[in-house]
N, C-alpha and C positions, 0 to 999 in steps of 0.2 A: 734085257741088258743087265750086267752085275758091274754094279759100282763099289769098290774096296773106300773105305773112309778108314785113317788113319785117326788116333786120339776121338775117335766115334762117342766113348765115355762120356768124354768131356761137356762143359756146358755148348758150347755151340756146333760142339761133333755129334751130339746128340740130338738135336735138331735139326741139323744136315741129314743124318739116319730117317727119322720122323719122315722130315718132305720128301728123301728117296721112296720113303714107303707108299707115303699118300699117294707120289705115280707108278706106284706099283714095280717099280723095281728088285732086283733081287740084290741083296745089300749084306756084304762081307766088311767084319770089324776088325781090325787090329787093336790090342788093347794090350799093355804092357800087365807086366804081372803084377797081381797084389794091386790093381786096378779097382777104384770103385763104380759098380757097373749099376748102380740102383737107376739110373738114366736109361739104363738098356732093357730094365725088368717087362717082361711078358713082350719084348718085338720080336717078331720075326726074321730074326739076321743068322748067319752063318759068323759065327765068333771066333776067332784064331789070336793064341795068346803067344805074344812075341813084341820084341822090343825094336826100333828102326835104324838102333845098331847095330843089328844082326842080320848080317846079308843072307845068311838059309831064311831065316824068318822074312824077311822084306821081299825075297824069291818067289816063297810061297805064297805071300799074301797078294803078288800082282796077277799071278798066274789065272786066264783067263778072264782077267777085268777090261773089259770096255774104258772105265773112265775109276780113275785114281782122284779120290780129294784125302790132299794132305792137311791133318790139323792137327796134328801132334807136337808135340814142341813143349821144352822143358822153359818154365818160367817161373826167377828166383830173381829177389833186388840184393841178394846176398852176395860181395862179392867174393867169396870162399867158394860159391857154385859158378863163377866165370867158366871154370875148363868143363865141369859136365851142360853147361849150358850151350854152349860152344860144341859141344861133339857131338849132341843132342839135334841142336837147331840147324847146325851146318852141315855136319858130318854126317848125320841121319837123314836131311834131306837129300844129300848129294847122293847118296847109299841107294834110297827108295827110289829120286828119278832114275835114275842110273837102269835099276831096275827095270821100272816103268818103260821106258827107251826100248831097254833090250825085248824085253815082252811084245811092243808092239801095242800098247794101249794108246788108242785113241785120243782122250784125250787127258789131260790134269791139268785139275783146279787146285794152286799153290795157294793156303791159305798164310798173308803174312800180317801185318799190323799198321793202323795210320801213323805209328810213331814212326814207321819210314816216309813217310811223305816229308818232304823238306818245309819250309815255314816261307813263303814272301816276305821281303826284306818290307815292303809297303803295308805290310799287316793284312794287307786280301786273303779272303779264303784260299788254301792251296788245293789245286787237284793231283789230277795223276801226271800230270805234263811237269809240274813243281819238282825239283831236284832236289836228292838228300842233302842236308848242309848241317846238318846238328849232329854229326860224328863228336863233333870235341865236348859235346855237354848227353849224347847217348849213355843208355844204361846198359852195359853188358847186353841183356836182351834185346834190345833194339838194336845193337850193332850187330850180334848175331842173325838176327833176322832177315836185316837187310841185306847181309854177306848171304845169305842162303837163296835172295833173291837173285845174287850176281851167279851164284853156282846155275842156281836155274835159268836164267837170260843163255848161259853158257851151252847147257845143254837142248835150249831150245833152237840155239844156233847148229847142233847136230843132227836137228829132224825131230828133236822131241815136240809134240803138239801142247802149248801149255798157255793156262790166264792166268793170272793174277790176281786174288783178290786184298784187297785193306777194311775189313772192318772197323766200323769203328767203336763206342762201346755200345755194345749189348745190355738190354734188359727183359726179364721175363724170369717165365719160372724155371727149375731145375738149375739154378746155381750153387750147387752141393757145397763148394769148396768154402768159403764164395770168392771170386774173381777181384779183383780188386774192383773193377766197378761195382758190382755188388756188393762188395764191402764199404762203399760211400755212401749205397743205401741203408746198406743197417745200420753203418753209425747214426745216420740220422734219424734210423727211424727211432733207435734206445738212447737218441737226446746227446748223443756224443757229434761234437765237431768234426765232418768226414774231412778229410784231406780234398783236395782240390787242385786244379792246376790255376794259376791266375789267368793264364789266357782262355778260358773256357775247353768245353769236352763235349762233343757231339757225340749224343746217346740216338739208338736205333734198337727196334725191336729186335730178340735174337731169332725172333722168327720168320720177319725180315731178313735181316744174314744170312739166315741157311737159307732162304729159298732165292735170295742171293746167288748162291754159290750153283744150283741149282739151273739158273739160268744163266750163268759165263760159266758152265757146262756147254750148255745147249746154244748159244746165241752170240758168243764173241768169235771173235776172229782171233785165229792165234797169236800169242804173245801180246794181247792188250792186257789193261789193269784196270781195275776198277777199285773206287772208295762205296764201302757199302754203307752207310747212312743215311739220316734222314734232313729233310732240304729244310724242317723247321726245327732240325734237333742240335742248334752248339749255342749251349746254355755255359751260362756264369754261374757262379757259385750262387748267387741270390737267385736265377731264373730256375736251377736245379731245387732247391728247399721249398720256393713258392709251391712247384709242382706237386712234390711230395707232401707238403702239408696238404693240396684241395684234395689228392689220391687216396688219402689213408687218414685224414680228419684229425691227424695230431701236429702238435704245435713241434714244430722243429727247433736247432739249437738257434744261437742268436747266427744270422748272413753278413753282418759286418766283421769284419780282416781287414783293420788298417794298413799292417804292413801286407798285405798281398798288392791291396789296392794301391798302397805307396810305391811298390817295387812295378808294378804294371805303368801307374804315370810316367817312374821313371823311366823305363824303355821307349815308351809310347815318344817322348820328348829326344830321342835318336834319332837324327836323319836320315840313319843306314842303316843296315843288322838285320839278323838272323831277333827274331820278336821273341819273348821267355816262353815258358813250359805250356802248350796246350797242343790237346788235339780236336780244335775245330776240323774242321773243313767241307768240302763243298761238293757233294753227291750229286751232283746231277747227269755227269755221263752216266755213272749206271741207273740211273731214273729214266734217261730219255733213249739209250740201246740197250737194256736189257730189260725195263718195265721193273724195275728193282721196286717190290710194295714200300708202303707209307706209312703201314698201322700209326694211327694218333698216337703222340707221347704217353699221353694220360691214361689210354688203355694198356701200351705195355707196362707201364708202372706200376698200375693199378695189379694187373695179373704177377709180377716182380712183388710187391705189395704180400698180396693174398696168401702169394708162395710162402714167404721167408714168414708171416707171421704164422702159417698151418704149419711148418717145420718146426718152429721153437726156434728162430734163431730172432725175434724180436720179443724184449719185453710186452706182460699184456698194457694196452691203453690203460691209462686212471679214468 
């Protein structure tokens, strides 16, 4: 079987890669140019260098693949990058299933993001059932993303065979960039205050993820969705620092944020609404239909940990 992985480079494309190999598949990359490939160094993949707005290039990359996973995707909080985010996320997905379609590939696995999962007005965990509803308060990025999942609901009403999947944040090693959740652990780990969401963030192994992706390959039904995380992992800003302190033995910055805390009571004290900024939520369909792993928090952060301080991107301990 040859699986094409899209943004393969990337931190969680490159662990999609890894778990395709562990089953021995034969595994084809796309990678845009001037790509940093130190993620891909000594694997065994068939590498094609080309971008997902380029239909020769998207052509050739599906051309006898079994199974497409998409994870390429431009992502900037900058809103001067709105239109290449946008031509990127939508217009490059629409470009590659299109493809995919035409070719006759089996199946794809659309990788999108939990910040489309909509928010319960009640505060409850959302799952995959949960409707978008935070269009008016989205980032460029999440509304592209989401519009890329309508392109694809679209084209799977054509025949195309396709899942869904929502990560949610990733941790582990090879965060080269680093990812913005990775970058809430270095600040914390170099004593700087990480940004946060008030409503908490559900962190899951990236290796978890990809072998995720791995299995709503192999084991969903088409056009389901799944949230990939972990069923004890949507921490608070004070639950995320604890962690990091027992992981890596250094004292974190101060966990108190009055005004977070202040602005979370106030919503909490609304008897309706769409709740403020987080992305908890609640994995358990892909837990209980696709065996989605569990890795303990503590060891993916610990191996996240290990990584970012053998790289240089954390100050040494005192």
């Amino acid at each position: 079987m040859t699986s094409l992985v899209t943004g393969g480079a990337g931190f969680v494309g490159s662990h999609v890669v890894r778990a395709l190999l562990a089953e021995g598949e034969r595994v084809r990359v796309l990678v845009r140019p001037g790509s940093d490939l130190r993620n891909l160094a000594g694997l065994d993949v068939e590498m094609l260098c080309g971008d997902v707005c380029d239909a020769q290039a998207v052509a050739a990359a599906v051309a006898g693949c079994d199974v497409v996973y998409h994870l390429a995707a431009r992502y900037s909080s900058r809103p001067e990058d709105a239109a290449e985010t946008y031509a990127v996320n939508v217009g490059g997905t629409k470009r590659l299933l299109r493809a995919a379609l035409a070719a006759g590939v089996a199946r794809v696995v659309l990788t999108s993001t939990v910040g489309t999962i909509g928010r319960p007005p009640d505060g409850s965990l959302p799952t995959e059932e949960t409707p978008f509803n935070l269009w008016a308060t989205a980032s460029h990025y999440v509304k592209s993303k989401y519009l890329s999942e309508v392109v694809a609901r679209r084209l799977a009403e054509e025949g195309l065979s396709l899942v869904i999947v929502h990560p949610c944040a990733p941790v582990g090693p090879g965060d080269l960039k680093p990812t913005v959740s990775g970058q809430r652990i270095v600040d914390a780990l170099n004593g700087r205050r990480p940004s946060y969401l008030p409503g908490g963030i559900n962190w899951v192994s990236v290796r978890d993820v990809a072998r995720g992706h791995v299995l709503a390959a192999r084991h969903s039904r088409p056009g389901e969705r799944y949230i990939l995380g972990h069923a004890q992992g949507n921490l608070d800003v004070d639950g995320f620092l604890r962690l990091l302190a027992q992981v890596s033995g250094r004292t974190m910055p101060e966990a108190e944020q009055p005004s977070w805390h202040a602005r979370w009571r106030r919503h909490q004290e609304r008897p309706a609404g769409v709740r403020p900024a987080s992305l908890t939520a609640d994995p358990g369909k892909a837990i209980r239909e696709l065996g989605l792993p569990q890795t303990p928090l503590a060891e993916a952060f610990a191996a996240a940990v290990t990584w970012f301080e053998a790289n240089g991107y954390v100050q040494p301990a005192l």
